[in-house]
C-alpha positions as CSV (number, residue, x, y, z in Angstrom):
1,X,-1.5,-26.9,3.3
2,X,0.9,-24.7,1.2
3,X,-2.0,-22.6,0.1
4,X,-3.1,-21.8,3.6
5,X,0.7,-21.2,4.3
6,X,0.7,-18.5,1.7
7,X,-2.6,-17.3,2.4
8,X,-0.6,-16.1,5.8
9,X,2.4,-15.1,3.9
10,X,4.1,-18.0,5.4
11,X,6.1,-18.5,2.4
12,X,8.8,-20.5,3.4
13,X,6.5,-23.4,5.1
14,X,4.6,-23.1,2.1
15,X,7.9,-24.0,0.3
16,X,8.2,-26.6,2.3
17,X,4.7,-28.3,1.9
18,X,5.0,-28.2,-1.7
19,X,8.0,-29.6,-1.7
20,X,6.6,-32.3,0.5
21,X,3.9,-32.7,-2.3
22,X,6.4,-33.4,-5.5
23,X,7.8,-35.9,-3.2
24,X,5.3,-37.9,-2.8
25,X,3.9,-37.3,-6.1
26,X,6.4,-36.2,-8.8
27,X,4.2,-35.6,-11.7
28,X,2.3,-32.9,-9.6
29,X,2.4,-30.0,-11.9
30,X,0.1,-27.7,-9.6
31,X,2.1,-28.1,-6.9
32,X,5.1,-27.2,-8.5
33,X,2.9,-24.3,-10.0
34,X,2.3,-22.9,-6.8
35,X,5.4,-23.1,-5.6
36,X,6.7,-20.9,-8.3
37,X,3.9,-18.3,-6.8
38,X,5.2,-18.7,-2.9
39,X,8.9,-18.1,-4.7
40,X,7.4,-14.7,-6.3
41,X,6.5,-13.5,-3.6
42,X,10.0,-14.2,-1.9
43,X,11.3,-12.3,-5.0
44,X,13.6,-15.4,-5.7
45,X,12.5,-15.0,-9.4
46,X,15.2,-17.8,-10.7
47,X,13.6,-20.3,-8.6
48,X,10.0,-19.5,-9.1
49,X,10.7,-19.9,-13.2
50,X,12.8,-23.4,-12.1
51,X,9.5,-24.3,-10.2
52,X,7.1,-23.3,-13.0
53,X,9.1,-25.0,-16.1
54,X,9.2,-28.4,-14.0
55,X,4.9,-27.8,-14.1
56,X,5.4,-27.3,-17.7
57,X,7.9,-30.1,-18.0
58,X,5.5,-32.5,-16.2
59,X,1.8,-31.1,-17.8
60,X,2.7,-28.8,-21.4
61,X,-1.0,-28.1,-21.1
62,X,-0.3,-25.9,-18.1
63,X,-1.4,-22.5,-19.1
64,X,-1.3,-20.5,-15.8
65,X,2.2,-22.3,-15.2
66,X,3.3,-20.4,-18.6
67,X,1.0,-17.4,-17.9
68,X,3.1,-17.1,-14.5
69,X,6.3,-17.3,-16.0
70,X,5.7,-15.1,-18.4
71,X,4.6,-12.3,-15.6
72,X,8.4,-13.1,-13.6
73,X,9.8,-12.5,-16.8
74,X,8.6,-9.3,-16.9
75,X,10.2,-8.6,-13.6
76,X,13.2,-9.5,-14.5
77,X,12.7,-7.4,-17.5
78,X,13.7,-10.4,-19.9
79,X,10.6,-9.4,-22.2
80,X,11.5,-11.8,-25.6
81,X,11.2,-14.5,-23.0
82,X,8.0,-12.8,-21.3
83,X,6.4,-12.7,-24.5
84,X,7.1,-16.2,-25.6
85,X,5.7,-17.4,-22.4
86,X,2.5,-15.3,-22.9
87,X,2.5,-16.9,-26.2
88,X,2.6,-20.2,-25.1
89,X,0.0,-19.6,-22.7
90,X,-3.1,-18.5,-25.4
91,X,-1.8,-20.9,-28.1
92,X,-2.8,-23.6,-25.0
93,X,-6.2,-21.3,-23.7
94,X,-7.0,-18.9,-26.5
95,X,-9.6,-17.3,-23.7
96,X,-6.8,-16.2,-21.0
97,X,-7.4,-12.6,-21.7
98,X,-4.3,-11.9,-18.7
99,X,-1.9,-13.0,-21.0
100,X,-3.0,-10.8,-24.0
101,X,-3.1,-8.3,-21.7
102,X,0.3,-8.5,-20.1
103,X,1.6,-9.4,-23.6
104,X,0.5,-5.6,-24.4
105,X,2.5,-4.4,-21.0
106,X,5.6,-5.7,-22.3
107,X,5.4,-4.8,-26.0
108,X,5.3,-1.3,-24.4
109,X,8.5,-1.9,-22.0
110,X,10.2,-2.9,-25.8
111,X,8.4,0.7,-27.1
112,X,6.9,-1.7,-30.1
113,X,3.8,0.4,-29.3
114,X,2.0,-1.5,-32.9
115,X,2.5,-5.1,-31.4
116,X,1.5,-3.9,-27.5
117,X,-2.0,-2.6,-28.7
118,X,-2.8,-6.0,-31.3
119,X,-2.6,-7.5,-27.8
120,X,-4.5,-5.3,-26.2
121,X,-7.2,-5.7,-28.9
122,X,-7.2,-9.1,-28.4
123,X,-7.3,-8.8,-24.5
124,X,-10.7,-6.9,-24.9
125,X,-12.4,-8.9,-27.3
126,X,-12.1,-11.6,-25.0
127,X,-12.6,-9.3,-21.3
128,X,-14.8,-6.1,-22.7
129,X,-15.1,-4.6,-19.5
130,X,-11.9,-4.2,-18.4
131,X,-11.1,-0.5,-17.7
132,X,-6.7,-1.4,-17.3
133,X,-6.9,-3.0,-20.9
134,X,-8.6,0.4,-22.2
135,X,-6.2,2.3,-20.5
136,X,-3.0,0.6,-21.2
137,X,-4.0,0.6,-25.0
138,X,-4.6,4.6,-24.8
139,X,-1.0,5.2,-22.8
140,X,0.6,2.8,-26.0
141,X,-1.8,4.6,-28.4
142,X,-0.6,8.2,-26.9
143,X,3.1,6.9,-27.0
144,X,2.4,6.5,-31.0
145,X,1.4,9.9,-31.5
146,X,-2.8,8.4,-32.2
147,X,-3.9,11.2,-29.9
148,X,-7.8,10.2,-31.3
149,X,-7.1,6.8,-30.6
150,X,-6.0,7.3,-27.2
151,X,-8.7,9.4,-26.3
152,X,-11.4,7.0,-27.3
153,X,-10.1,4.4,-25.3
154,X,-8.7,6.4,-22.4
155,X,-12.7,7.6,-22.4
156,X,-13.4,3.7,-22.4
157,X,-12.0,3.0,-19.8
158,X,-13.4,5.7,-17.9
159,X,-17.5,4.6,-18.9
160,X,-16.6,1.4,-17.5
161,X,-14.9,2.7,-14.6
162,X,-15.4,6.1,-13.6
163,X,-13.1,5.6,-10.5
164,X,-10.0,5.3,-13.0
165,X,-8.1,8.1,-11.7
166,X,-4.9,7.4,-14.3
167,X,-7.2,7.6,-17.3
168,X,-8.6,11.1,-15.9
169,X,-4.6,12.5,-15.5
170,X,-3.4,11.0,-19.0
171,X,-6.4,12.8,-20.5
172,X,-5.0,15.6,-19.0
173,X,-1.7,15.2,-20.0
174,X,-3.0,15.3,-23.7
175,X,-4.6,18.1,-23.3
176,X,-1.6,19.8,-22.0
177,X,1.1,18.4,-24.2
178,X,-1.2,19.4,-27.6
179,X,-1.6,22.9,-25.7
180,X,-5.1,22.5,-25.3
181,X,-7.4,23.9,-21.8
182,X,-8.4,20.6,-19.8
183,X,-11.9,19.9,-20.5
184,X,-14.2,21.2,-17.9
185,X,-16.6,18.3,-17.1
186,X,-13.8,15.9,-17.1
187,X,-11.5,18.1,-14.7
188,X,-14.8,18.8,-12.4
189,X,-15.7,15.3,-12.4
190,X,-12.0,14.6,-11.6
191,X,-11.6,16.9,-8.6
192,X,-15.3,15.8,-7.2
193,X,-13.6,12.3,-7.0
194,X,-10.2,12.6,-6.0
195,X,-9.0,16.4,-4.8
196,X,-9.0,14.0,-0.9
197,X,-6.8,11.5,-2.5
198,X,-2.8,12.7,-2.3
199,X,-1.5,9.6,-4.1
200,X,-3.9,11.2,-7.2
201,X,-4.1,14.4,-7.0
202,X,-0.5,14.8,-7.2
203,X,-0.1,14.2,-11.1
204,X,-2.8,16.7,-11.5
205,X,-1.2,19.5,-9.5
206,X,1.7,19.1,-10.8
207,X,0.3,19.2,-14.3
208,X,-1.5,22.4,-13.5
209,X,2.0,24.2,-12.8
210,X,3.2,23.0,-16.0
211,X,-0.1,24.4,-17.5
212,X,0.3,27.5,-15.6
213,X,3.7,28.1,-16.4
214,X,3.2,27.7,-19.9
215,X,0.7,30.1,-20.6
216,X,3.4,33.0,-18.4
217,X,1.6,32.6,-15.2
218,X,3.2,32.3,-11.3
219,X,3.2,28.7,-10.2
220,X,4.2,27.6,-6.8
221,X,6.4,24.3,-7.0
222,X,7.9,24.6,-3.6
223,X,4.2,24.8,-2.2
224,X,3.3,21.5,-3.9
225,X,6.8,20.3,-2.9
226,X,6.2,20.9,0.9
227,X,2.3,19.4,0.3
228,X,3.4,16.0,-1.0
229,X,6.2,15.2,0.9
230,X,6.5,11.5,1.3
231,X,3.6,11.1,-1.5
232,X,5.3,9.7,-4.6
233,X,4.7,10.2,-8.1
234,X,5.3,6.1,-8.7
235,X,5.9,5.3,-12.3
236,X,4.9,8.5,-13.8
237,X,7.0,8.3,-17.4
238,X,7.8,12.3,-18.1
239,X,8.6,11.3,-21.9
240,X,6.1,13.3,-23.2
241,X,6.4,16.1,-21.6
242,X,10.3,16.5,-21.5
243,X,9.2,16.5,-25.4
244,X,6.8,19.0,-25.1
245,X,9.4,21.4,-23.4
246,X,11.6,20.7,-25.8
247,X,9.3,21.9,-28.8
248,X,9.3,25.8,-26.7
249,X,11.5,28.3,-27.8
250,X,14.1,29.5,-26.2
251,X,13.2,31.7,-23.3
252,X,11.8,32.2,-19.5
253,X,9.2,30.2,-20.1
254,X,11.0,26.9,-20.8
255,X,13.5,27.8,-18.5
256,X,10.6,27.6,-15.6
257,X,9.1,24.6,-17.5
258,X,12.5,23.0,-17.3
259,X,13.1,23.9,-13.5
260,X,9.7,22.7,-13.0
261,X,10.2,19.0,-14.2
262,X,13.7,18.8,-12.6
263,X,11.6,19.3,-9.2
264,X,9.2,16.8,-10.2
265,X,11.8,14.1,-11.2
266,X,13.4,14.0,-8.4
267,X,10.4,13.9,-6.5
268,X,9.7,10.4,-7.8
């Protein structure tokens, strides 16, 4: 019953039910298990850890009860503990790629870039053909300054899924930020796919204007201002290319480039 409750986004009734559950049976560890999930998605992240470590407490065998504590963790941004969940949950089921995977996420919230792609590695030794895995380990490899390395698997991810828009604009971004042209069958192929999808398209006009600007030409960023209104850039990181500025001289240019990303910042 406290499935189906969720299933509807009932959350609270599903609450309920699986309270209901540990009543009548205490040592019912999936129960408590998904009750941590309906608490999630309340966003009462204190509770939904309370609910999975009594699942834990009750079965230590419990992998997805670990693997889904480790996730609120994340959340709450508390990543020693997030990683000593994921931990816990491959020591218990070596095979639960999710957790590598996640692992890697969080290793990259710390910025220990090393540690965040020996996870990912892991990840895709056990789940091959999993574009995200390829593409979180080129964004951590890219963050290292392994510009090969993140090319290779940013251009994994995109043989196994061609549809990976983000691995088509961080390519791009590498291109731009080691002052190279975008490459032409990528950027064709890109704009084939997505040139009718806003919520894409954004991050590659706006790195066109940084691309235009740099090489002295006119760019309009109040055009692309007025064109995306109420289209967000979501969590678009600008570290490497507030570092790229940065490495310009002194002049109009940066100036522009400057203006440009002070726009684009604020239009998160």
């Amino acid at each position: 019953m406290g499935i189906a409750y969720g299933n509807k986004k009932e959350y609270d009734k599903a609450i309920v039910a699986y309270q209901k559950a540990v009543e009548i049976n205490s040592k019912y560890d999936m129960a408590y298990n998904n009750m941590g999930v309906a608490y999630v998605d309340k966003k009462e992240y204190d509770k939904a850890i309370e609910a999975y470590q009594k699942a834990v407490e009750i079965n230590p065998k419990d992998d997805d009860a670990y693997y889904n504590m480790g996730n609120v963790y994340g959340n709450k941004k508390e990543y020693d503990k997030a990683i000593e969940a994921y931990q816990k949950a491959v020591e218990i089921n070596p095979k639960k790629y999710k957790a590598y995977s996640n692992m890697g996420i969080v290793y990259g919230n710390k910025k220990e870039y090393d540690k965040a792609i020996v996870a990912y590695q892991k990840a895709v030794e056990i789940k091959p053909k999993d574009d995200r895995i390829y593409y979180n380990m080129g964004s951590a490899y890219y963050s290292l300054g392994e510009f090969d390395n993140c090319i290779k698997s940013l251009s994994l991810a995109l043989k196994i899924n061609p549809n990976n828009s983000s691995a088509y604009t961080n390519l791009f971004e590498l291109q731009l930020t080691q002052n190279q042209p975008f490459d032409q069958e990528l950027e064709a192929k890109y704009i084939e796919l997505f040139q009718n999808q806003k919520e894409s398209f954004i991050h590659y006009e706006m790195l066109k204007i940084f691309q235009a600007i740099a090489s002295g030409k006119d760019a309009n960023v109040e055009s692309w201002k007025q064109k995306y209104e109420g289209v967000g850039l979501g969590g678009w990181s600008f570290d490497e290319l507030l570092e790229w500025i940065d490495g310009f001289d002194e002049g109009e240019v940066k100036v522009e480039l400057q203006k440009a990303l002070g726009v684009f910042e604020e239009h998160r």
